[in-house]
N, C-alpha and C positions, 0 to 999 in steps of 0.2 A: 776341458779346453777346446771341445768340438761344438761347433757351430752347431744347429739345427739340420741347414741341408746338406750339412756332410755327415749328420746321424745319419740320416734318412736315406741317404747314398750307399752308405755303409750294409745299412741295413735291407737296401732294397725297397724300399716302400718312400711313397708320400710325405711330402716335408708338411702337408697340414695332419697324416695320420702322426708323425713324431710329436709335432706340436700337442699334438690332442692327448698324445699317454703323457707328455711330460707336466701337461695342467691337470690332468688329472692322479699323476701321481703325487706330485705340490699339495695337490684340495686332501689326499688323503692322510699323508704328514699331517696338515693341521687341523684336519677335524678329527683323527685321531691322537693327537698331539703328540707323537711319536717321537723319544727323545734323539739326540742327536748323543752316541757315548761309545767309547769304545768298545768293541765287541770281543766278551770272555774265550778265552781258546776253546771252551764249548760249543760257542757258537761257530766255529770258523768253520768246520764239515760242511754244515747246512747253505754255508753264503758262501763258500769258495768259487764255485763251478759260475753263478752267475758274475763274479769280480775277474773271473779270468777270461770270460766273451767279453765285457767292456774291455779290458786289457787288449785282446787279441784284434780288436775292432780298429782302438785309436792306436795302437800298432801299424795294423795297414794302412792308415792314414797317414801316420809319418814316412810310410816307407813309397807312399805314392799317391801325394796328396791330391785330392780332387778339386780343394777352392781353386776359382780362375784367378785370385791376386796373390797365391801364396808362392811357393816352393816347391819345384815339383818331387823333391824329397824333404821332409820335416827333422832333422836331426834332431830337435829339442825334444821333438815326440816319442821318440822313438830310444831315446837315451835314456827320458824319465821314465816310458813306460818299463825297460829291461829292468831300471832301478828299482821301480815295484815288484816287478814278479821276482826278482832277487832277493827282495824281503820277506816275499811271502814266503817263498822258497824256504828260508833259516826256519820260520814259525813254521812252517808244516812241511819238514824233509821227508817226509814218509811218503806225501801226496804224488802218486805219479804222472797226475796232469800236470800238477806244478812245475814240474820237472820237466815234464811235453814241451810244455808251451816255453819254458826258460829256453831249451832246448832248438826249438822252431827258430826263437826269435834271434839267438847268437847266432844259427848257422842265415839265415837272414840278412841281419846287420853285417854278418861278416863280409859280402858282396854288394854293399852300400855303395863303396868310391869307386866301383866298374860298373855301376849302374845307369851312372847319365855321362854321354860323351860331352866335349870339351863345346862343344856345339849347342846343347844343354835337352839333346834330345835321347831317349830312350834305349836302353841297349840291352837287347834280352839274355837271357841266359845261353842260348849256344854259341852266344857270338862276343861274352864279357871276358876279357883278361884274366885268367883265371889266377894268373902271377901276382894279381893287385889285390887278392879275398886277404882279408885277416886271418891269417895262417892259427894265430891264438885262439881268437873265438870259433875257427872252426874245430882247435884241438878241443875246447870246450864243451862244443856243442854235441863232436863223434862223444865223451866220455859220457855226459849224462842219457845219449841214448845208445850207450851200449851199458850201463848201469842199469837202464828200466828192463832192459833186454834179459840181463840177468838175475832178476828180480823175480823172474817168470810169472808173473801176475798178466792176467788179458789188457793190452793197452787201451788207454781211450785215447778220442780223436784225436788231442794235441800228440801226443806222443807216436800214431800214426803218418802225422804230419811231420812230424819230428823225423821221423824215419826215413820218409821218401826226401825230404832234404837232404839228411845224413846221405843218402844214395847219390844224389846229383853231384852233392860238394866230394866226396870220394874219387869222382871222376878227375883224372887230371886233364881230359880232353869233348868234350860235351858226345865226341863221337862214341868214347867209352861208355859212356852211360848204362848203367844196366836197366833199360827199361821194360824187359820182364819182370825185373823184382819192383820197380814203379808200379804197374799195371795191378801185380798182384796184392801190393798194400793199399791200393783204391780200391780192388775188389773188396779188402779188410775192411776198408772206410767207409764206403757205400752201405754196408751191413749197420754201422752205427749211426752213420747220417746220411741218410735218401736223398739229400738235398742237393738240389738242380745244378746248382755250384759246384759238387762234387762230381757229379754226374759229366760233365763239362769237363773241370782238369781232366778227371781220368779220361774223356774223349780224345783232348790235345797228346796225353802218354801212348793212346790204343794209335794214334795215328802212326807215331815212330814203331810201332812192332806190328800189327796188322795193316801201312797203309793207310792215307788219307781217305778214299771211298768209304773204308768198314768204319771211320771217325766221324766222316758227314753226315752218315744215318744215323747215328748215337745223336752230335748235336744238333741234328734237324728236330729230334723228337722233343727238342728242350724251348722250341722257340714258345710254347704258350707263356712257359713261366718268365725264360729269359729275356722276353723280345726289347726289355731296356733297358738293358744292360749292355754298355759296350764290347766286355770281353766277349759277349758271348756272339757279336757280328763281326770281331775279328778273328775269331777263331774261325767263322768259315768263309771271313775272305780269305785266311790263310789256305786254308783248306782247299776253298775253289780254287786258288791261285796254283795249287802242289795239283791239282788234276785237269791244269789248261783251259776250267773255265771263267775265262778273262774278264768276260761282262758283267758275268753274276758276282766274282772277284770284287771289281769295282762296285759294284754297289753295294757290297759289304760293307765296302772299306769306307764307302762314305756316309754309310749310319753308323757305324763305330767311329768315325770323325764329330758327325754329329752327337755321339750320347757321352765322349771323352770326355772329363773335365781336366784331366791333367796335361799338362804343357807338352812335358819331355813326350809323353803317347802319341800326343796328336802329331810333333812333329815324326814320329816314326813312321805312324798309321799311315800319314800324308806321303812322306818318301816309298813306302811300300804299294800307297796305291799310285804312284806317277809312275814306278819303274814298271807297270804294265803297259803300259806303251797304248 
């Protein structure tokens, strides 16, 4: 149900590169006539891992949609995608990504209705109602990542992610937060995925425990891969902003204005970069 340039968004790349894998994935369906059939529980190991990144992908898209005429949260998205990994979940309970990302995505949803204020702009996580999270799907979300927990098998990524959620939503006060234990399961995460995007969160976690400066140099060193990518110039307007530099601040704030496609952000982004004065 995703457009083209909100693959492409998604994925970080070119909406004519998405174009191009999806015609060519099409031409290869039908010159190899590749049937369309359900797939035996023999096959499920081999294709799991690829059906839970699309999963995981039109997830973040419901949860903070990018088209400029949608919503700047997708409910429908975001409902049907839990109902799939719910299914998958019953067919392969042993799987402990399954479980990850089931996991990821209740403690998640569970802070959907404090996520856009009444004004229909953006409200981050140190600053959401923590009274309004779904108290169920976070009980949900703590038990199947304290089940993988004791499973004692090495986690993969989702269930890492899974983790440092479980850590946030524990907090009852965003000041509680144990962002030791955040830092140290991105250092876990980083080891599975290098990837520039992780690299970044964990910068935004090192800032709360070493300090905005020691977080600048982390995301300064990402701007080849990041440089379009919104989060990654609000993070260091944040960041200039936490070390009084105002100017450089602002012009953060205003190419992460410019690379936002969602509504609620931009009006945040926008209130963020005017209270610099």
């Amino acid at each position: 149900g995703l457009t083209v340039p909100e693959i492409a968004r998604a994925l970080l790349v070119q909406e004519t590169t998405v174009g191009r894998r999806i015609t060519r994935a099409k031409a290869k369906i039908r010159a190899a006539r590749i049937p369309y059939r359900v797939p035996s529980a023999e096959d499920l190991p081999a294709r799991v891992s690829s059906v839970l990144i699309v999963l995981f992908l039109v997830f973040n898209e419901g949860y903070l949609a990018t088209g400029p005429d949608t919503d700047p949260v997708r409910h429908d998205l975001t409902t049907e995608v839990i109902r799939l990994t719910r299914l998958i979940r019953a067919l392969m309970p042993e799987d402990g990504e399954v479980a990850g990302l089931l996991a990821l995505m209740l403690l998640t949803e569970a802070r959907r209705t404090a996520r856009i204020s009444a004004s229909g702009e953006l409200v981050t996580l140190d600053e959401q109602d923590r009274g309004a999270w779904d108290a169920a799907l976070i009980a949900e979300g703590h038990r199947l990542v304290r089940e993988r927990l004791a499973a004692g098998m090495a986690p993969g990524r989702y269930q890492i992610l899974a983790a440092i959620s479980a850590v946030h939503t524990s907090a009852r006060d965003a000041r509680d937060t144990d962002w030791s234990q955040v830092v140290a399961l991105y250092d876990q995460l980083v080891r599975l995925d290098p990837s520039p995007i992780i690299a970044l969160n964990r910068a935004i976690a090192v800032a709360e425990l070493d300090g905005p400066e020691v977080a600048l140099a982390a995301v300064d060193c990402l701007e080849d891969k990041l440089a379009g990518y919104h989060l990654y110039h609000a993070t260091r307007a944040d960041l200039l902003r936490r070390l009084s530099r105002g100017q450089e601040s602002r012009a953060a704030y205003d190419t992460a204005i410019e690379l936002a496609g969602n509504t609620a952000e931009i009006a945040y982004l926008t209130r963020r970069r005017d209270q610099l004065g």
